[in-house]
C-alpha positions as a Markdown table, in Angstrom:
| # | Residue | x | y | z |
|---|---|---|---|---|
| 1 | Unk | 301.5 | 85.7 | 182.6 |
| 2 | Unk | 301.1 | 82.6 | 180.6 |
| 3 | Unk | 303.0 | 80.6 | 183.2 |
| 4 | Unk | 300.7 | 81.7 | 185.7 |
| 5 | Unk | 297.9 | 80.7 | 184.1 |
| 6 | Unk | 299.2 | 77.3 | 182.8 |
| 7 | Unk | 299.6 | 77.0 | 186.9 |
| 8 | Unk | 296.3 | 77.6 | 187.5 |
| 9 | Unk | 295.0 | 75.0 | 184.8 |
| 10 | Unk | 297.5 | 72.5 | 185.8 |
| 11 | Unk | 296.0 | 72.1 | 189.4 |
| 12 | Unk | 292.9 | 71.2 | 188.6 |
| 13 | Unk | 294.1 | 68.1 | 187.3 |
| 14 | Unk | 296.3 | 67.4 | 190.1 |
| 15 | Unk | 293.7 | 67.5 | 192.4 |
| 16 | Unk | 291.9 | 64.9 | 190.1 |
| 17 | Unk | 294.9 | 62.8 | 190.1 |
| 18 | Unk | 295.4 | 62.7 | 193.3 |
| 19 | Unk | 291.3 | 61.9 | 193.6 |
| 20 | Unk | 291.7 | 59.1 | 191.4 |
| 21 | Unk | 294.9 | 57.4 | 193.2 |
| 22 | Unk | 292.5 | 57.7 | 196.4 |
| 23 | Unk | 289.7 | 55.9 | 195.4 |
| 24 | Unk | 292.0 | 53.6 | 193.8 |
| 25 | Unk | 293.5 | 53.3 | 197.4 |
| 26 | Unk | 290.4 | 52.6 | 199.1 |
| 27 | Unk | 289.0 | 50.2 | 196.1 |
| 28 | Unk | 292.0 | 48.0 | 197.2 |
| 29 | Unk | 291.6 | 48.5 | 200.6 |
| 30 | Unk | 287.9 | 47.6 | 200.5 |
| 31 | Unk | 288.8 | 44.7 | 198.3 |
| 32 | Unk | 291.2 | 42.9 | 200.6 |
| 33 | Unk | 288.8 | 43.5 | 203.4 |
| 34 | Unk | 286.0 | 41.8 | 201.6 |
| 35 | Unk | 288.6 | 39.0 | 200.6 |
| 36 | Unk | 289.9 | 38.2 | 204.4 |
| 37 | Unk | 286.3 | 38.3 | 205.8 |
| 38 | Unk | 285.3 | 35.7 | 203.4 |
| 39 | Unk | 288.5 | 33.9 | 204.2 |
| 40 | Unk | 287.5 | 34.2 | 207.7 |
| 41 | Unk | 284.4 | 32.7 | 207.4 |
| 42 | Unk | 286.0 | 29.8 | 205.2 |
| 43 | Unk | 288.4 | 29.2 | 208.0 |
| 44 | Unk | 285.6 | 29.0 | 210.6 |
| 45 | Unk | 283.4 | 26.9 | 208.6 |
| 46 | Unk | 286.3 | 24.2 | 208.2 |
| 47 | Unk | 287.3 | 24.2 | 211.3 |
| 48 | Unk | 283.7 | 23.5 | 212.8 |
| 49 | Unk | 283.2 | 21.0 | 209.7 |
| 50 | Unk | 286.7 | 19.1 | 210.5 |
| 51 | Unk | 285.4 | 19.1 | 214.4 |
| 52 | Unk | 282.2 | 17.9 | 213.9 |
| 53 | Unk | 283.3 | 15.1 | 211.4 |
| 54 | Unk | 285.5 | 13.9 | 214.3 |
| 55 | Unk | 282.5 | 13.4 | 216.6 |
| 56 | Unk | 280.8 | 11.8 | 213.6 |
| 57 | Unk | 283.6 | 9.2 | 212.7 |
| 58 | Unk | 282.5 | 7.1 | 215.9 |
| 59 | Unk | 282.0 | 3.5 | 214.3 |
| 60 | Unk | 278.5 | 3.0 | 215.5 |
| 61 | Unk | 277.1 | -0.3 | 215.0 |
| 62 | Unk | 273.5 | -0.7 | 215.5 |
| 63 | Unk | 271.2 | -3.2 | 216.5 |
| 64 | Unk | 270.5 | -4.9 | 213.1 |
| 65 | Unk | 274.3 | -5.1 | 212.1 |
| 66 | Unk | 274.9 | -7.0 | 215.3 |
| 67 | Unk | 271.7 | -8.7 | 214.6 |
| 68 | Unk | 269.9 | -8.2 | 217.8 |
| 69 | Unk | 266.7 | -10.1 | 218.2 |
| 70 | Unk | 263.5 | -8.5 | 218.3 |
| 71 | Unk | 261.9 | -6.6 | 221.5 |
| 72 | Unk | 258.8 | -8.1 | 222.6 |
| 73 | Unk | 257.2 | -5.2 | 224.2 |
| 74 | Unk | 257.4 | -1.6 | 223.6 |
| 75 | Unk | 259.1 | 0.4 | 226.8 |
| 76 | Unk | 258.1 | 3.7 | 227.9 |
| 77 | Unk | 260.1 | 6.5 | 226.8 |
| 78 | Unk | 262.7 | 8.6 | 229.2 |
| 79 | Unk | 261.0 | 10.6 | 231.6 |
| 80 | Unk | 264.2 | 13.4 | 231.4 |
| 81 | Unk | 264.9 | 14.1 | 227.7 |
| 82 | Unk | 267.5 | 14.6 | 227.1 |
| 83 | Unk | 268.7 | 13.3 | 229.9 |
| 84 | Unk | 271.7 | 14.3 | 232.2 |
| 85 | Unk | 273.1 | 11.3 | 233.9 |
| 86 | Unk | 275.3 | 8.5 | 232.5 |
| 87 | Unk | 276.0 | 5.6 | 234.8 |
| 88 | Unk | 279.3 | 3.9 | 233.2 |
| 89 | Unk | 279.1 | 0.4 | 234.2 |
| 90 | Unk | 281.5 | -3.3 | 233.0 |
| 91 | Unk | 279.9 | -5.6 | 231.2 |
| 92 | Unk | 281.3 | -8.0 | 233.2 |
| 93 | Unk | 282.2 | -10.6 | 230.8 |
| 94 | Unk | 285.5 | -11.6 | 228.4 |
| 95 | Unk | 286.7 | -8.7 | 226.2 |
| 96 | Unk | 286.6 | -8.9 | 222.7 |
| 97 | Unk | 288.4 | -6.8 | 220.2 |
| 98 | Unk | 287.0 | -7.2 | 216.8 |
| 99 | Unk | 283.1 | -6.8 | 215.4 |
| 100 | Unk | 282.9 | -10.6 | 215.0 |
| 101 | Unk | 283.9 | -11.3 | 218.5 |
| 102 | Unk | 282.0 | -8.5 | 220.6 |
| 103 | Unk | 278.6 | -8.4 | 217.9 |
| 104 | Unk | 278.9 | -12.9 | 219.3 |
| 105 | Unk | 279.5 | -11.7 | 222.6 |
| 106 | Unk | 276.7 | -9.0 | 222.9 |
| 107 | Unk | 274.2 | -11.2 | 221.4 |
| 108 | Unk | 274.5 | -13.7 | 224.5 |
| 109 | Unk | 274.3 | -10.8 | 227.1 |
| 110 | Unk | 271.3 | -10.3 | 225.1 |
| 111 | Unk | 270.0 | -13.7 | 225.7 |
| 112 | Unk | 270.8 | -13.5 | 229.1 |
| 113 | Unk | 268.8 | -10.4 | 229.8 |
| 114 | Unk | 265.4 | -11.3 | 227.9 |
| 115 | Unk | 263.8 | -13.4 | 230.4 |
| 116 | Unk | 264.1 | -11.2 | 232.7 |
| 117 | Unk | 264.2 | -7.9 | 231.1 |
| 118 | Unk | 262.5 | -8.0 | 227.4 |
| 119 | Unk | 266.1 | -7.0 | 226.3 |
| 120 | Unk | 269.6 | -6.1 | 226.7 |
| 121 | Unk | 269.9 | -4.1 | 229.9 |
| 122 | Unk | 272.2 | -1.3 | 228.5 |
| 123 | Unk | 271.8 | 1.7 | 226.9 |
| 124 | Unk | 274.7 | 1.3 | 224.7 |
| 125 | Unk | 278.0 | -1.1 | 225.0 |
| 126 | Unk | 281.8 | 0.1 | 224.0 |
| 127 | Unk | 283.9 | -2.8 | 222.9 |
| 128 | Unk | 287.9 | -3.0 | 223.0 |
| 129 | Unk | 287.6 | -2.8 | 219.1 |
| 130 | Unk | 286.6 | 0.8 | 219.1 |
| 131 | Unk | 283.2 | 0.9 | 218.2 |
| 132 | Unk | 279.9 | 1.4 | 220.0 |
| 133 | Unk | 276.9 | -0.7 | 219.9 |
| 134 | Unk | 273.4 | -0.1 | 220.0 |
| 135 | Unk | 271.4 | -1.8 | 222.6 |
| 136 | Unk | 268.6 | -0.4 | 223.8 |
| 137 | Unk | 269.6 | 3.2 | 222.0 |
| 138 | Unk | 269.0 | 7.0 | 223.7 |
| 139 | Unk | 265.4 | 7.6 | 224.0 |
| 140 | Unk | 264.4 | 4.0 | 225.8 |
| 141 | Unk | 265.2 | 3.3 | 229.4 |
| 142 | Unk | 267.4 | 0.5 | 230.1 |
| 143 | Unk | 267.5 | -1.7 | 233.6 |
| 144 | Unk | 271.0 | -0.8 | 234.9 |
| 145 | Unk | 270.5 | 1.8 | 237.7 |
| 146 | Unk | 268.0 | 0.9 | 239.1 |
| 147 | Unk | 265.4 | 4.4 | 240.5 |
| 148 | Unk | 267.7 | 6.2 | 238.1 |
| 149 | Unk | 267.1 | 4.3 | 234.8 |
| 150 | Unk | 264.5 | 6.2 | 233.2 |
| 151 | Unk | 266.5 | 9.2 | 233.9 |
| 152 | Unk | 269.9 | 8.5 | 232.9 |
| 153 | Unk | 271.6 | 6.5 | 229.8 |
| 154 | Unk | 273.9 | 3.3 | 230.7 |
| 155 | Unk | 276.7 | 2.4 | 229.0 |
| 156 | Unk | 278.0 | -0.8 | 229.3 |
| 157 | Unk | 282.5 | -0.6 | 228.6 |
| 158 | Unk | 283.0 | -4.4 | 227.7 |
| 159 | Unk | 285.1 | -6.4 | 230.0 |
| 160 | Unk | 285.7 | -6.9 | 234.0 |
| 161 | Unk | 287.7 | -4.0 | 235.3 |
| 162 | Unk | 288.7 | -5.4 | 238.6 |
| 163 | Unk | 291.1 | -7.4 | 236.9 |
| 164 | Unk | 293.0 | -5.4 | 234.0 |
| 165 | Unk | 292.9 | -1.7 | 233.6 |
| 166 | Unk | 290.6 | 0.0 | 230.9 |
| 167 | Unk | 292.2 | 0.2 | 227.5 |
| 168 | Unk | 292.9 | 4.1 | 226.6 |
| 169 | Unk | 290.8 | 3.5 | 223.2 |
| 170 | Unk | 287.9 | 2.6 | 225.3 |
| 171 | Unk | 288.3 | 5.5 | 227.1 |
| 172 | Unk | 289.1 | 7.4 | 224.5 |
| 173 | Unk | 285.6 | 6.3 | 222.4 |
| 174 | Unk | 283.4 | 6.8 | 225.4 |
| 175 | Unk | 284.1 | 10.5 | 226.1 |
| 176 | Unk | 284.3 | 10.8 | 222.6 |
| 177 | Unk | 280.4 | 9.5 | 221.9 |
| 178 | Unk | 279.0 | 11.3 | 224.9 |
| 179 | Unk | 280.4 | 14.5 | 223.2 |
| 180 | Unk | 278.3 | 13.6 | 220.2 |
| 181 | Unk | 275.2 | 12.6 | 222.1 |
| 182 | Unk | 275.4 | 16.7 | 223.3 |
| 183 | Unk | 276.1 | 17.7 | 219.6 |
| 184 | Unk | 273.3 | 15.7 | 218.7 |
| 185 | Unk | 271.1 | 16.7 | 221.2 |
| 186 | Unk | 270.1 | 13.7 | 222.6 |
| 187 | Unk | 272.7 | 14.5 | 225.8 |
| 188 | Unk | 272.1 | 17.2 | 228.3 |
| 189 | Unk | 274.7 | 20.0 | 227.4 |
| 190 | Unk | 275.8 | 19.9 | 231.5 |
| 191 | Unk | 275.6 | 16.1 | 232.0 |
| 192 | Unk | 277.1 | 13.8 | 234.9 |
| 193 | Unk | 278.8 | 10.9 | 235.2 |
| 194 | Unk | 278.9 | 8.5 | 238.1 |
| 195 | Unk | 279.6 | 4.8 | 238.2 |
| 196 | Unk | 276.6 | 2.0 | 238.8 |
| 197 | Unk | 278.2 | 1.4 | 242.3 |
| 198 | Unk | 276.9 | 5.0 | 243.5 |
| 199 | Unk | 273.1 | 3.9 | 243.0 |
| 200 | Unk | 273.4 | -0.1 | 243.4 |
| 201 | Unk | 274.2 | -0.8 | 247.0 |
| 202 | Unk | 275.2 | -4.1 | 246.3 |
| 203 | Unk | 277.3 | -3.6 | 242.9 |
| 204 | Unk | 280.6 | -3.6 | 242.8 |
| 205 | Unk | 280.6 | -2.1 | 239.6 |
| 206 | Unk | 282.2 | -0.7 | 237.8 |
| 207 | Unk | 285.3 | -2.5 | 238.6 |
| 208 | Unk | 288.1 | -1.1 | 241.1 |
| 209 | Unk | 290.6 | 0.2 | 237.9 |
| 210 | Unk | 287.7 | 1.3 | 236.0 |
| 211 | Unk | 286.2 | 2.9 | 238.9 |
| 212 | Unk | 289.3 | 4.8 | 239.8 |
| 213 | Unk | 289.6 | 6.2 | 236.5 |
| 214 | Unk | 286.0 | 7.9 | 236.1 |
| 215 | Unk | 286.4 | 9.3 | 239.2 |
| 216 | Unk | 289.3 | 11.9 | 237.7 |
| 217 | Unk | 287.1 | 12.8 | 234.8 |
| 218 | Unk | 285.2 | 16.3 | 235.4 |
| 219 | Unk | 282.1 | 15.2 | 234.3 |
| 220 | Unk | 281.8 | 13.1 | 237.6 |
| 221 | Unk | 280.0 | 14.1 | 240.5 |
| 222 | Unk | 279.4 | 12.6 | 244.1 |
| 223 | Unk | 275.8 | 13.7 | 243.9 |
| 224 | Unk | 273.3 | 13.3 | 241.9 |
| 225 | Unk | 270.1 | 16.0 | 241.9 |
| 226 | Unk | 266.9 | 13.8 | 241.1 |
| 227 | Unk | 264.9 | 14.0 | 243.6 |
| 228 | Unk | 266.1 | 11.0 | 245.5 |
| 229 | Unk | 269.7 | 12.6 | 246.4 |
| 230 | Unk | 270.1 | 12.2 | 249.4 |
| 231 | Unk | 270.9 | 8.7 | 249.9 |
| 232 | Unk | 272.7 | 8.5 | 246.3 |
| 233 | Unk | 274.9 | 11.3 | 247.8 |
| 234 | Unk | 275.6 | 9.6 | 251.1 |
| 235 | Unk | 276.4 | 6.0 | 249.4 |
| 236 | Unk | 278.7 | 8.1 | 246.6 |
| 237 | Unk | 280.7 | 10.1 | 249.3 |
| 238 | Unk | 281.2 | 6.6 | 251.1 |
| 239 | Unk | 282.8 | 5.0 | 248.2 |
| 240 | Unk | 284.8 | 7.9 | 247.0 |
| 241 | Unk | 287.1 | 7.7 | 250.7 |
């Protein structure tokens, strides 16, 4: 009889015990949860961080630290903002390859270009030293295109690029500043590239190794939708057979 009855007490606190290790069980479980969603979010967090601080590291150089001379008059704004062309053009002049060399070297195509044009034509300029420079910045037009220059941003690769092919950090640095200029905003997400030869009839620019180059990238297009197509598309489907 006693037995019996120690039985009967003795379950009771097994079923407590067996309570306990379950809630135990599940305060672990919930715990590790908690712990890989934050580690999750860590993870994410870094990974945008690390991508976004390899858009950033573009050596920008603007137009005071290549000591650009002042604008006489104030240009109207874009009339697409943001907008979505960019017309990749040569500078056609000498490459240079340090910030001495291409800040000297911009500063005459400056001088060349205010008689005529208040400025520098471009937009921005890419040097074979890796960094981009300011000229006339995002939000102004420049006078490289042409019908298409208050719609589109030109940016001038430095050198002549029917003689010598394109250097891959040139390359490289271009793609790699329009891709901030979308991150930034100041891009259109589902931009186009074409080369200044598709809307200057009498350009041969950019050069033939350049030229060839662009054309692979799958931002370019044959066509360009701005309200004046048709001819651009005709002249662009000539020069790409």
């Amino acid at each position: 009889m006693e037995e019996k009855v120690d039985s009967v007490q003795s379950a009771p606190l097994a079923l407590d015990k067996r309570i306990h290790c379950t809630c135990q069980l599940l305060h672990f479980v919930y715990l590790v949860s908690v712990l890989s969603l934050i580690f999750g979010i860590t993870l994410i967090v870094w990974w945008k961080y690390e991508s976004d601080n390899t858009l950033v590291s573009i050596d920008f150089i603007s137009r005071s630290a290549w000591e650009a001379k002042p604008v006489k008059t104030t240009a109207q704004p874009l009339c697409v903002n943001p907008p979505s062309i960019v017309v990749l053009m040569d500078s056609n002049t000498d490459r240079c390859y340090s910030f001495e060399d291409c800040s000297h070297l911009i500063r005459k195509i400056q001088e060349q270009d205010i008689p005529k044009h208040d400025d520098i034509t471009y937009n921005f300029l890419i040097g074979n030293d890796g960094r981009v420079y300011e000229g006339r910045g995002w939000d102004t037009p420049g006078y490289h295109s042409g019908q298409l220059n208050d719609k589109s941003i030109g940016i001038a690769l430095i050198g002549n690029f029917n003689y010598y092919q394109p250097s891959e950090k040139i390359l490289e640095v271009c793609q790699k500043f329009l891709e901030e200029g979308v991150r930034s905003k100041k891009l259109d997400p589902n931009y186009k590239v074409i080369g200044r030869k598709q809307v200057m009839n009498k350009e041969n620019n950019p050069g033939e190794h350049l030229w060839k180059i662009i054309r692979d990238w799958p931002r370019w297009t044959n066509c360009v939708r701005d309200g004046c197509s048709e001819r651009l598309c005709n002249r662009a489907n000539y020069l790409a057979h």
